[in-house]
Backbone as a printed PyTorch tensor [residue, N CA C, xyz], in Angstrom:
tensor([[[  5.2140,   4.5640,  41.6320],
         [  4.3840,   5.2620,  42.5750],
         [  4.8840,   6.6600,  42.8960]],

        [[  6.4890,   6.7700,  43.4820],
         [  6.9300,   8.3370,  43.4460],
         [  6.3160,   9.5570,  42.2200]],

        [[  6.6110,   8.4840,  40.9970],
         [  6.7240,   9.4890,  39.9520],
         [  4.8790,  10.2050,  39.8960]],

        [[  3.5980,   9.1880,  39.9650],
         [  2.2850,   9.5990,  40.5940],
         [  2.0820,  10.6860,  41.5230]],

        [[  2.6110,  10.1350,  42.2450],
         [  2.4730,  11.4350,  43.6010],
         [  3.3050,  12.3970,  42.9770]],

        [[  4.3680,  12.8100,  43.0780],
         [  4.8550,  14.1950,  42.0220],
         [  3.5950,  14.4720,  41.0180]],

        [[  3.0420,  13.8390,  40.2610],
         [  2.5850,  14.4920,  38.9530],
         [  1.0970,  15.1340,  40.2410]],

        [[  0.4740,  14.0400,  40.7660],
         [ -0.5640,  15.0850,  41.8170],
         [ -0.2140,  15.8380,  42.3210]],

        [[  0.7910,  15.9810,  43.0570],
         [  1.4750,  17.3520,  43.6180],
         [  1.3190,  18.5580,  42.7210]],

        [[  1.5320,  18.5420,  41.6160],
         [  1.7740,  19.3010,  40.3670],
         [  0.4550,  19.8320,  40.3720]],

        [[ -0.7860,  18.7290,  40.2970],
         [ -1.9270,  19.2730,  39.9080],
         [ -2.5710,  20.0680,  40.9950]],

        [[ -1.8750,  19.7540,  42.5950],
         [ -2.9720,  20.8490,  43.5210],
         [ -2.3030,  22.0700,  43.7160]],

        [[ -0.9770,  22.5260,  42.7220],
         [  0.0800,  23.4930,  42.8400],
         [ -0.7660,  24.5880,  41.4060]],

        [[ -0.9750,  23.7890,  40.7160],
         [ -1.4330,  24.0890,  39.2910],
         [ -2.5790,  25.6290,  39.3840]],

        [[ -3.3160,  25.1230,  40.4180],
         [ -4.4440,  25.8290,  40.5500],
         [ -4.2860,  27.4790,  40.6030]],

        [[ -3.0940,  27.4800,  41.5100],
         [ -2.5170,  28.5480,  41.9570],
         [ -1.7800,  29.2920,  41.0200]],

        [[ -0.9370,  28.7390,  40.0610],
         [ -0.5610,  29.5120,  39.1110],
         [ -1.3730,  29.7960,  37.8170]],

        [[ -2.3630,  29.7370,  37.5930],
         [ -3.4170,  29.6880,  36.6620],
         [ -4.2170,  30.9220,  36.8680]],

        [[ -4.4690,  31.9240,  36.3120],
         [ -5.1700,  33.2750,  36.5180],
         [ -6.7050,  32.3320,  36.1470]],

        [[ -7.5900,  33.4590,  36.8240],
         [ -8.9530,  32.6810,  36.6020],
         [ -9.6120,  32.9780,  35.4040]],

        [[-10.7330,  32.4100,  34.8690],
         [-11.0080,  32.6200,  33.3870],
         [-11.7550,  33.2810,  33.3620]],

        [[-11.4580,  34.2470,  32.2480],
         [-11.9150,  35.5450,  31.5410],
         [-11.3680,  36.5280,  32.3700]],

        [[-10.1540,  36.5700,  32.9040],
         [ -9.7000,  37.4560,  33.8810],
         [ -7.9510,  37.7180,  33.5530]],

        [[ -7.5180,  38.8760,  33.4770],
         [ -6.4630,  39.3790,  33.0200],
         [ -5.3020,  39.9340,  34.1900]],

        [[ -4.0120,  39.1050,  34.3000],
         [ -3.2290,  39.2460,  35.2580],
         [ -2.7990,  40.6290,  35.0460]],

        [[ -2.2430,  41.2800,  36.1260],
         [ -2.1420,  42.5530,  36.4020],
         [ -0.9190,  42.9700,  35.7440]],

        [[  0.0080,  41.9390,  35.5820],
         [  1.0810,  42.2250,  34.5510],
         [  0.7730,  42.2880,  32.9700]],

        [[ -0.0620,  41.3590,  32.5010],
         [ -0.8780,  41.6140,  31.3680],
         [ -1.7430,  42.8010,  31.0490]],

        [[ -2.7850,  43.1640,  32.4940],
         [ -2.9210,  44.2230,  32.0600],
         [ -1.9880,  45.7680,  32.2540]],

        [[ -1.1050,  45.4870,  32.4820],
         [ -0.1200,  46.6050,  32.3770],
         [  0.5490,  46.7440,  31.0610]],

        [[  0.9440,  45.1100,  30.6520],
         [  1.4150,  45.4460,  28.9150],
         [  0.9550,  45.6230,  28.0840]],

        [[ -0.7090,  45.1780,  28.6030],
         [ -1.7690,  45.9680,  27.3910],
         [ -1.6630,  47.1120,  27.3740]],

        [[ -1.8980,  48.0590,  28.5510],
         [ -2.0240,  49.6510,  28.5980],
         [ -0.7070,  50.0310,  28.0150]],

        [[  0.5250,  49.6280,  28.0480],
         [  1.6630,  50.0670,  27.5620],
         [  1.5850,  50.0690,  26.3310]],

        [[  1.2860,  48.8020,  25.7740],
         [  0.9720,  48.6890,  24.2160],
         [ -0.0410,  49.3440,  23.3930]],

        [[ -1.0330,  50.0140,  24.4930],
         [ -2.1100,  51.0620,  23.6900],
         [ -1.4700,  52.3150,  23.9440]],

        [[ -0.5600,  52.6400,  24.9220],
         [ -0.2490,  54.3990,  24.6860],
         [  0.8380,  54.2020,  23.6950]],

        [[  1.5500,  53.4160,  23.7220],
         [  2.3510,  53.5070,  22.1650],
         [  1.9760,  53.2930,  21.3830]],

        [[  0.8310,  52.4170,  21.0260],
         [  0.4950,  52.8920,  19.7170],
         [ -0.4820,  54.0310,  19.3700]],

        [[ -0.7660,  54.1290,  20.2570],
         [ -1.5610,  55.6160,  20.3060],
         [ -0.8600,  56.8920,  19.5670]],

        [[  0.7510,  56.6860,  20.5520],
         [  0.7570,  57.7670,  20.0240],
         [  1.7960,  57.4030,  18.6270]],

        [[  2.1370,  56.3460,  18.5080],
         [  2.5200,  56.3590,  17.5350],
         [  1.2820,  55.9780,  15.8940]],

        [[  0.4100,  55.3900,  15.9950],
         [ -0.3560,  55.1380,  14.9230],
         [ -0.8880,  56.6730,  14.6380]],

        [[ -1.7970,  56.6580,  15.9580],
         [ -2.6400,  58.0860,  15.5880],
         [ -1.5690,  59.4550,  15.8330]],

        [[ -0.4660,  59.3300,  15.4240],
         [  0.3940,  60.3110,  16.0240],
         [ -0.2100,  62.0550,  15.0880]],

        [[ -0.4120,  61.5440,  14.2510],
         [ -1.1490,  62.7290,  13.2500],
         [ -2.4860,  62.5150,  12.4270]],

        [[ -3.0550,  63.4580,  12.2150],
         [ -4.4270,  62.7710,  11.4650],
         [ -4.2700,  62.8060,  10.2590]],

        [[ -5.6970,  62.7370,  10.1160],
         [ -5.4220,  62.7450,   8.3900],
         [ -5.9320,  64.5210,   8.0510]],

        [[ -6.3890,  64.7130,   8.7910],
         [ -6.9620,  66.7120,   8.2130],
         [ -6.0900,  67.7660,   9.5790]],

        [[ -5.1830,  67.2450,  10.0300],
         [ -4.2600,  67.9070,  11.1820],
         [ -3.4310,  67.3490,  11.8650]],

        [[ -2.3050,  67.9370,  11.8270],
         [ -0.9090,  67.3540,  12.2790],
         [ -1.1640,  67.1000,  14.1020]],

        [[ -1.8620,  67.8580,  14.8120],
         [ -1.9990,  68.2180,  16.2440],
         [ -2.3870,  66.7010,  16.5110]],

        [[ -1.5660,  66.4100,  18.0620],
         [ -1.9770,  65.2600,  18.6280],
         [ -2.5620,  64.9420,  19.2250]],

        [[ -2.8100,  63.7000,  19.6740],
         [ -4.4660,  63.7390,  20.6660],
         [ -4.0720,  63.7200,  21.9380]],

        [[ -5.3550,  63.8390,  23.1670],
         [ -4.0810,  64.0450,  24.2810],
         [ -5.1280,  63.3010,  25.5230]],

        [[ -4.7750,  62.4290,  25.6970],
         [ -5.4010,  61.3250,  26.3020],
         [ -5.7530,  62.1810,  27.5920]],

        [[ -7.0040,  62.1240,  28.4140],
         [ -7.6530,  62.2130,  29.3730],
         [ -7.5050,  61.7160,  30.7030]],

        [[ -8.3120,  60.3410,  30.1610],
         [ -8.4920,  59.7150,  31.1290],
         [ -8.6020,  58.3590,  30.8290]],

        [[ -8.2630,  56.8460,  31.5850],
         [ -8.4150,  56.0900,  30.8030],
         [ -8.5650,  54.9430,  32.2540]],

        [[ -9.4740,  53.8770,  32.1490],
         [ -9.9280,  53.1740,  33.3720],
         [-10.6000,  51.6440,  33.1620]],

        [[ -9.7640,  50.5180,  33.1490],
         [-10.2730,  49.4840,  33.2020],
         [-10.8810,  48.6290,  33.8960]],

        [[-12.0240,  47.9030,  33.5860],
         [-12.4320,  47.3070,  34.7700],
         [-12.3540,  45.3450,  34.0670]],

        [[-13.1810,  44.4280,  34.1730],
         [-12.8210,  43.2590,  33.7750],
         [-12.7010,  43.0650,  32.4070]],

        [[-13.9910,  43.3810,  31.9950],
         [-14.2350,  43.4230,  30.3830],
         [-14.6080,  44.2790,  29.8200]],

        [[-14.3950,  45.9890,  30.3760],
         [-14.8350,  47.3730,  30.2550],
         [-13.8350,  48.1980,  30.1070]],

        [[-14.2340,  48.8180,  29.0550],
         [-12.3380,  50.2040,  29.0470],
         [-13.4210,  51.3560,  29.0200]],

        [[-13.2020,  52.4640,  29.9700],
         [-13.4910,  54.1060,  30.0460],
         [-11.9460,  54.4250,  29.4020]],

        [[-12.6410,  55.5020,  28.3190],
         [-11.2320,  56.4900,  27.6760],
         [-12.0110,  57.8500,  27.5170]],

        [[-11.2820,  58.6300,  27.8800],
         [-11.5680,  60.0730,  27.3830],
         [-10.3850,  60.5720,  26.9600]],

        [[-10.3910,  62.0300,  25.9800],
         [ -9.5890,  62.4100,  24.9160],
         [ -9.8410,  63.9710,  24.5810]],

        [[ -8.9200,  64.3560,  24.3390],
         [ -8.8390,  65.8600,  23.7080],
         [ -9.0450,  65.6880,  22.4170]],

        [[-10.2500,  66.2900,  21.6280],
         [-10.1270,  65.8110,  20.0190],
         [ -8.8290,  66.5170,  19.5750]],

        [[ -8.5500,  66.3000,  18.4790],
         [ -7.4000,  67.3490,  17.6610],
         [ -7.7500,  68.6620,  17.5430]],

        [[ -6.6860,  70.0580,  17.2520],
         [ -7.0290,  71.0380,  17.1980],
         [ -6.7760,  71.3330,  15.7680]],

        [[ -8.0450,  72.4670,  15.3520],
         [ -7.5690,  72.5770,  13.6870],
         [ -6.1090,  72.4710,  13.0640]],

        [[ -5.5540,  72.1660,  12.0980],
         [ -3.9530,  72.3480,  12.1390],
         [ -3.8870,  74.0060,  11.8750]],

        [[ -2.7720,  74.1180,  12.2170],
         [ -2.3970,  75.6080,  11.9890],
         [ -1.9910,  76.1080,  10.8030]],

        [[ -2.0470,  75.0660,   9.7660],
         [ -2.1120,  75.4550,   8.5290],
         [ -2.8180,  75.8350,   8.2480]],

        [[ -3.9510,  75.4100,   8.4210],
         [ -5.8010,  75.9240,   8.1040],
         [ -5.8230,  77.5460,   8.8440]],

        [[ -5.2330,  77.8550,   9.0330],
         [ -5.7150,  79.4370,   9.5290],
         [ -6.2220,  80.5790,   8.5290]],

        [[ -5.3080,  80.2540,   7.2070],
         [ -5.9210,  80.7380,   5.9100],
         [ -7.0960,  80.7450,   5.5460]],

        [[ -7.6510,  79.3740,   5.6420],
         [ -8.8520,  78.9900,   5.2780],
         [ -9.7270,  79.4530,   6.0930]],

        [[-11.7220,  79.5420,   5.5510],
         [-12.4320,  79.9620,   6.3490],
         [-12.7120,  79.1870,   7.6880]],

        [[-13.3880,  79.7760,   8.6140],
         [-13.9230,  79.0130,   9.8230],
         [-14.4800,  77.7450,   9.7090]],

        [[-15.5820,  77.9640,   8.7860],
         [-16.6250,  76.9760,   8.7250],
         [-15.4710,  75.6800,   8.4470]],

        [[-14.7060,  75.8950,   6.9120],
         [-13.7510,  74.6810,   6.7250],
         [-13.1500,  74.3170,   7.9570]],

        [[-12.6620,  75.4280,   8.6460],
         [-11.2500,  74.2520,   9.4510],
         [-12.0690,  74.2470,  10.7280]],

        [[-13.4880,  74.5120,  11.3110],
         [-14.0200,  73.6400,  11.9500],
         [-14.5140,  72.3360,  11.7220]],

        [[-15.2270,  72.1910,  10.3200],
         [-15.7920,  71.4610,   9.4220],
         [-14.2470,  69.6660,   9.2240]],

        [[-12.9180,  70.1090,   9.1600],
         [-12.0220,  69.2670,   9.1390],
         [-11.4810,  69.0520,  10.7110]],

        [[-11.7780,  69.7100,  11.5800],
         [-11.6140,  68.9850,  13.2290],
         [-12.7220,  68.0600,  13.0930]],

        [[-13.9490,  68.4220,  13.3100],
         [-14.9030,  67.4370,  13.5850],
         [-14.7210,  66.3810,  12.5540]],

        [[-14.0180,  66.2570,  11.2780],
         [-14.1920,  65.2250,  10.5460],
         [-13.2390,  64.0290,  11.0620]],

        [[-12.0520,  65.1170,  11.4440],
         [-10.7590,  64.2670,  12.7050],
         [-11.3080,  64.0410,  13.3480]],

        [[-12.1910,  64.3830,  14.3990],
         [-12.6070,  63.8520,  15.0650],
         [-13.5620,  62.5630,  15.0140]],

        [[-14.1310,  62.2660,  14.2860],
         [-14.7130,  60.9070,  14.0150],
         [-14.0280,  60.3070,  13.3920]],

        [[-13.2160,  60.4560,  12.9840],
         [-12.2380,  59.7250,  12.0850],
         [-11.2540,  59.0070,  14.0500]],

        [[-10.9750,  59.6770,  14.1660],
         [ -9.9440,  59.8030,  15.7820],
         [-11.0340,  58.7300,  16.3510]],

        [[-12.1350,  58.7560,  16.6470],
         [-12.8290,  57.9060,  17.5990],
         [-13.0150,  56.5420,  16.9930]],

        [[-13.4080,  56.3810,  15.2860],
         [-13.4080,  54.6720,  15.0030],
         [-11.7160,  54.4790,  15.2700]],

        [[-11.0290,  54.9130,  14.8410],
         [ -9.5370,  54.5400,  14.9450],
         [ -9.4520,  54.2740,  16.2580]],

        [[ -9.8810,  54.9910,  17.5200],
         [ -9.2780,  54.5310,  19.0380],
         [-10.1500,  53.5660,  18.8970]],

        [[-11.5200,  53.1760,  18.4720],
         [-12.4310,  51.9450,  19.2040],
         [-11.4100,  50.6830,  18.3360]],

        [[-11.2460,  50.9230,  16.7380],
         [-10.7020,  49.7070,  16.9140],
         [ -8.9550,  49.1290,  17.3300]],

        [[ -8.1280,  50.3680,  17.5080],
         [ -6.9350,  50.1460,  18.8220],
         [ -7.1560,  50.0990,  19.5400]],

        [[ -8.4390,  49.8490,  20.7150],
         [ -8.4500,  49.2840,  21.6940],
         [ -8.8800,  47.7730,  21.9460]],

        [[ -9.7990,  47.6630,  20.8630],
         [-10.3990,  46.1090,  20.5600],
         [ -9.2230,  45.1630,  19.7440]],

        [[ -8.3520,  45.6850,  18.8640],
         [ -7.1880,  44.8070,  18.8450],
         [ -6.0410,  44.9160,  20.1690]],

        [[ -5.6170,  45.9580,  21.0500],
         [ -4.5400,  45.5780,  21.9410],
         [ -5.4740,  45.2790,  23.0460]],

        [[ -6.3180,  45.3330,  23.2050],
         [ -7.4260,  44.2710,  24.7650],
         [ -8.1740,  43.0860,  24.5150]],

        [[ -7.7240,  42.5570,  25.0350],
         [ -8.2820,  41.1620,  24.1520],
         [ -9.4870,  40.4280,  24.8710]],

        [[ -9.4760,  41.0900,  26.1600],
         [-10.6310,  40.6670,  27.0870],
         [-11.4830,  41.3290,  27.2270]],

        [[-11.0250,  42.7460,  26.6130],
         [-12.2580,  43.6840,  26.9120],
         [-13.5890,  43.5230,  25.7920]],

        [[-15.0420,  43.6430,  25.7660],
         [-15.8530,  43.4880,  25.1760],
         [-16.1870,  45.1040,  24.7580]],

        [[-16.5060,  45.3600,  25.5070],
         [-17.1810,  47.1050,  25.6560],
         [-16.4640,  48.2020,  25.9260]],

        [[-16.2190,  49.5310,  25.3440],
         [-15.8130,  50.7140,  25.7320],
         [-16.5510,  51.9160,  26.3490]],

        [[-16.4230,  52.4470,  26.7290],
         [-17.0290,  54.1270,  26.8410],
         [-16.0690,  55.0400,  26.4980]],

        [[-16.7240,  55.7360,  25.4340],
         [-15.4120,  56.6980,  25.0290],
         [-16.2200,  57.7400,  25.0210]],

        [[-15.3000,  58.8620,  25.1870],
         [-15.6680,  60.2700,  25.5270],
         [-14.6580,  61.2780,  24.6830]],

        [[-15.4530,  61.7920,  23.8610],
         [-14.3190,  63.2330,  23.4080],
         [-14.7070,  64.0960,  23.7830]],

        [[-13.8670,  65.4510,  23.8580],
         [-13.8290,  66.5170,  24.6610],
         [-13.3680,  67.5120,  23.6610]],

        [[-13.5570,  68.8300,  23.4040],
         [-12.9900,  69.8260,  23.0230],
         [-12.6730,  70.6010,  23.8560]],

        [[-11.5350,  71.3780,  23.6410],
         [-10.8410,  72.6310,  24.4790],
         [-11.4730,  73.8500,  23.9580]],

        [[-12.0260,  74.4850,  24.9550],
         [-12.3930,  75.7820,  25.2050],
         [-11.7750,  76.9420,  25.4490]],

        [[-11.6210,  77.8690,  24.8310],
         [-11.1380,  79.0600,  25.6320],
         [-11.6080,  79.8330,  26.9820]],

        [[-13.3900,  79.7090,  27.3140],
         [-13.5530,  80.3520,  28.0970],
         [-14.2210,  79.0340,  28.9260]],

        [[-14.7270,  77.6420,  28.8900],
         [-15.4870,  76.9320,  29.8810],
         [-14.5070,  75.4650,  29.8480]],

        [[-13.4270,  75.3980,  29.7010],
         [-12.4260,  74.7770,  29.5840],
         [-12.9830,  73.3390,  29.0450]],

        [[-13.2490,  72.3930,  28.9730],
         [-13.7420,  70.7750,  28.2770],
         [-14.9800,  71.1360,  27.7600]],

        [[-15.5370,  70.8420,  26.7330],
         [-16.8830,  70.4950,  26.3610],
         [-16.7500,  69.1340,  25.6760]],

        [[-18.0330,  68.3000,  25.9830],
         [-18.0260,  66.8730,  25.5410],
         [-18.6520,  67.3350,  24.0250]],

        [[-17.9240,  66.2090,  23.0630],
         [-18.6350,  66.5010,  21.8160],
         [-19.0220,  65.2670,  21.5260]],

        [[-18.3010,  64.1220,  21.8570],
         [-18.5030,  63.1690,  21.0360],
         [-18.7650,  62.2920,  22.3460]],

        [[-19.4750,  61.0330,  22.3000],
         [-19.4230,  59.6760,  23.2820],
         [-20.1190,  58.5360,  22.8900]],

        [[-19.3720,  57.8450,  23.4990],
         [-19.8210,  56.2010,  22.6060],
         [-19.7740,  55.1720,  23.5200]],

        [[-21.0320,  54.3930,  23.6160],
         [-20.2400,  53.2400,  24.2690],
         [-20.6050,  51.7330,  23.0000]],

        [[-19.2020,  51.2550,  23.3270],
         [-18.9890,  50.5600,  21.8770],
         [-18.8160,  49.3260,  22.0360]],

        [[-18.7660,  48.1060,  20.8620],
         [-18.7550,  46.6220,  21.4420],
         [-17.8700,  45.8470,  20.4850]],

        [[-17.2120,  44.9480,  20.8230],
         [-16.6400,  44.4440,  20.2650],
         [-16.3780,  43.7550,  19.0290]],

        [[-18.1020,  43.1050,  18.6200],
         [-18.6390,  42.5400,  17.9980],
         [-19.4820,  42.9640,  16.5930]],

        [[-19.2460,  44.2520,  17.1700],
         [-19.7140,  45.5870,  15.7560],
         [-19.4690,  46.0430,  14.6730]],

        [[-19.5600,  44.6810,  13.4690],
         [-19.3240,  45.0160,  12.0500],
         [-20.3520,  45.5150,  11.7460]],

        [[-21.3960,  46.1160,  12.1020],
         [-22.2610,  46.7800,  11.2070],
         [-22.2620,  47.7800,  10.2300]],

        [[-20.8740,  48.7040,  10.1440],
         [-20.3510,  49.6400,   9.5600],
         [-19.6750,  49.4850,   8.6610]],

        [[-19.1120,  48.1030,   8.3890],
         [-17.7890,  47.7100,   7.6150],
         [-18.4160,  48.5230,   5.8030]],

        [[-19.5790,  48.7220,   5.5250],
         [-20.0760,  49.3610,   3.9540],
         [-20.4170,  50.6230,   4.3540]],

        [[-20.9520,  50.8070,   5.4220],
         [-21.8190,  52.2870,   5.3110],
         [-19.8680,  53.2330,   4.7000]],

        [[-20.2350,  54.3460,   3.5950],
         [-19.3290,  55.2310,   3.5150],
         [-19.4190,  56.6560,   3.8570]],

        [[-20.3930,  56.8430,   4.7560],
         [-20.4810,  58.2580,   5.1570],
         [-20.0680,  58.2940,   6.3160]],

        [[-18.6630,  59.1980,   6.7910],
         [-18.0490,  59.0350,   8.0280],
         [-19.2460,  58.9190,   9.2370]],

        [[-20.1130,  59.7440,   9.3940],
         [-21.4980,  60.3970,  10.2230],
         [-21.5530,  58.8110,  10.4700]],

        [[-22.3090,  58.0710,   9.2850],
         [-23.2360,  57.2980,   9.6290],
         [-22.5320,  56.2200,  10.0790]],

        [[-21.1740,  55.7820,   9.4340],
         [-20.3990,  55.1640,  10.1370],
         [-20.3250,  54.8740,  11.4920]],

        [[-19.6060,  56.1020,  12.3940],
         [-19.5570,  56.4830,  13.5460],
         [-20.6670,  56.6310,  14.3580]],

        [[-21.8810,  56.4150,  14.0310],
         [-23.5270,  56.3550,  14.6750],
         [-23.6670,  54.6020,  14.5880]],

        [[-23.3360,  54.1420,  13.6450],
         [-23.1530,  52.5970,  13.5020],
         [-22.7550,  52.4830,  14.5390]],

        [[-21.6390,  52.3950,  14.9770],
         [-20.3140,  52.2170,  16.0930],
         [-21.0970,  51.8110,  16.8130]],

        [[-22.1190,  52.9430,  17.2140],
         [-22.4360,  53.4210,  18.4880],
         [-22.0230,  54.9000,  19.1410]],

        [[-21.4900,  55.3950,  18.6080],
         [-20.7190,  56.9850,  19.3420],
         [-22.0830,  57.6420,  18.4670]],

        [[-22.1160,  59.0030,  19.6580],
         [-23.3170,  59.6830,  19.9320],
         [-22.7200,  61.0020,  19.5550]],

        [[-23.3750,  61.6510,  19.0150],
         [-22.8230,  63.4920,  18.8930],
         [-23.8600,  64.0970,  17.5520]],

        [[-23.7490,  65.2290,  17.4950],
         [-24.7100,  65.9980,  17.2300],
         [-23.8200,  67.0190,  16.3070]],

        [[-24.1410,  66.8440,  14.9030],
         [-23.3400,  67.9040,  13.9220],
         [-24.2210,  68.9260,  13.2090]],

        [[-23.9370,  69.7430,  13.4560],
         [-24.8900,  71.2310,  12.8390],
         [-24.1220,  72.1630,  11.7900]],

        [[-24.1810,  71.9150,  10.8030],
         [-23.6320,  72.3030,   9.4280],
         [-21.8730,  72.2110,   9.4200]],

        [[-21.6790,  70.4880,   9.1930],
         [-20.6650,  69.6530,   9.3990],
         [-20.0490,  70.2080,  10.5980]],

        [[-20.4150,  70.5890,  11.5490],
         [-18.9860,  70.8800,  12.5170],
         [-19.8770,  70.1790,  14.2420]],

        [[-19.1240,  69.3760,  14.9030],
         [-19.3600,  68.9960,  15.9910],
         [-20.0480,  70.3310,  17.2890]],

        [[-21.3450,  69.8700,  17.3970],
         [-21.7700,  70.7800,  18.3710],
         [-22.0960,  70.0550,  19.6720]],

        [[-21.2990,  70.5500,  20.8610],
         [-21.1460,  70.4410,  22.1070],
         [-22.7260,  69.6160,  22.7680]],

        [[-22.6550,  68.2750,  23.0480],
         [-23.4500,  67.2620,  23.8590],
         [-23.8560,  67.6210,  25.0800]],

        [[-24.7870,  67.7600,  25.7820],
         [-25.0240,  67.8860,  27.2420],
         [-24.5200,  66.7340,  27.7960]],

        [[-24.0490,  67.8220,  29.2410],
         [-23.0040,  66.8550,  29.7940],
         [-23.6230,  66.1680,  31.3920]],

        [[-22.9300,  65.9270,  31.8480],
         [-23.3830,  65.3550,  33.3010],
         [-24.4770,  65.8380,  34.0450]],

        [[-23.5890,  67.2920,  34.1070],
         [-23.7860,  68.4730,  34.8470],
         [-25.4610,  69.2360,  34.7890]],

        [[-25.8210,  68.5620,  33.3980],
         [-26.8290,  69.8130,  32.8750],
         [-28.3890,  68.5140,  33.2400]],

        [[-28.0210,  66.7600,  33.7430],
         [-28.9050,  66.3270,  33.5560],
         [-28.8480,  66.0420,  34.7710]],

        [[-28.1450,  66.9120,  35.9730],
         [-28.1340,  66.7950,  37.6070],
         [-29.0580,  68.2220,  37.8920]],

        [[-28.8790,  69.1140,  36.7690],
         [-29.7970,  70.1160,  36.9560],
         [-31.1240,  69.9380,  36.5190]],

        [[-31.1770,  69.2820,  35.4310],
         [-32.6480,  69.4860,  34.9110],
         [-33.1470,  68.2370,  35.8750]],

        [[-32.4250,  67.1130,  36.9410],
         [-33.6340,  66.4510,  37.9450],
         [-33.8400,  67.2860,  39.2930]],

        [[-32.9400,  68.1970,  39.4180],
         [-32.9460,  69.6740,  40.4050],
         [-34.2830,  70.5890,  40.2350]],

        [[-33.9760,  70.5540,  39.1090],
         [-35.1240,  71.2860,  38.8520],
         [-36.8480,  70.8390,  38.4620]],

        [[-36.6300,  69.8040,  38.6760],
         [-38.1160,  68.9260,  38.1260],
         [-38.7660,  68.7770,  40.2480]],

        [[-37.5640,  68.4280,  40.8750],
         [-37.8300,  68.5270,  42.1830],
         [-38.5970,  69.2350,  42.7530]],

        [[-37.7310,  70.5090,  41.9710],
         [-38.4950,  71.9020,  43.1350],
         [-39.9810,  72.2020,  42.9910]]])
């Protein structure tokens, strides 16, 4: 009879140490995030068309949701030789190349998460961020595994952006669709 009562004891103790399901303890999710900025910066530490690194934003979890934003890469500085068109033409190719690579390092080190929102950004000289690239992406998304055209690939995904003679051209952003209901008002 002792040894009964102990094992019930056990079971109304049980409850309490048991995280709830589909839900990620706060220490877990801390060694996830640890385990994605290292490999971050160690996998994607260089690209494949520029040595320059990526430079994380912003980044925000919620149960089964990851927000990331990102600095795309900057042309390498080798390319300075070369014309414009090329070494814009090889950022934007890093750059989609940079965004399937983060969707699927985040879907292997999160294991609970289903969905992303990802956001790339380019650096400006004179209007400091412009969004180029954004995606919101799912876990479950082999639809791409044949397509071989990076473009169509990365539209598979789900990531959104707009290329005008191969080079990434700047997405309307927040800002411009708080104006155009400003302006439908007046």
């Amino acid at each position: 009879m002792p040894i009964l009562s102990a094992v019930s004891m056990f079971e109304v103790y049980k409850q309490h140490w048991e995280k709830p399901r589909g839900l990620l303890g706060l220490t877990e999710q801390f060694c996830n995030v640890s385990h994605f900025l290292c490999r971050l910066r160690t996998q994607l530490r260089y690209g494949e068309l520029t040595r320059a690194s990526l430079k994380l934003l912003r980044m925000q979890i919620s149960e089964d949701t990851l927000e990331c934003d990102w600095l795309a890469r900057d042309a390498d500085r080798w390319d300075t030789d070369l014309p414009k068109m090329v070494r814009q033409r090889h950022a934007s190719l890093q750059t989609l190349h940079d965004a399937i690579d983060v969707r699927s390092l985040i879907f292997r080190t999160f294991s609970g998460i289903d969905t992303a929102s990802l956001r790339i950004y380019r650096d400006t000289e004179d209007s400091g961020h412009e969004l180029i690239v954004t995606g919101y992406v799912h876990r479950n998304d082999h639809s791409s595994r044949w397509v071989h055209s990076l473009a169509m690939r990365a539209k598979n995904l789900g990531f959104r952006f707009h290329l005008q003679d191969e080079n990434l051209c700047c997405l309307p952003g927040d800002n411009s669709a708080v104006t155009a209901i400003r302006f439908e008002m007046n």
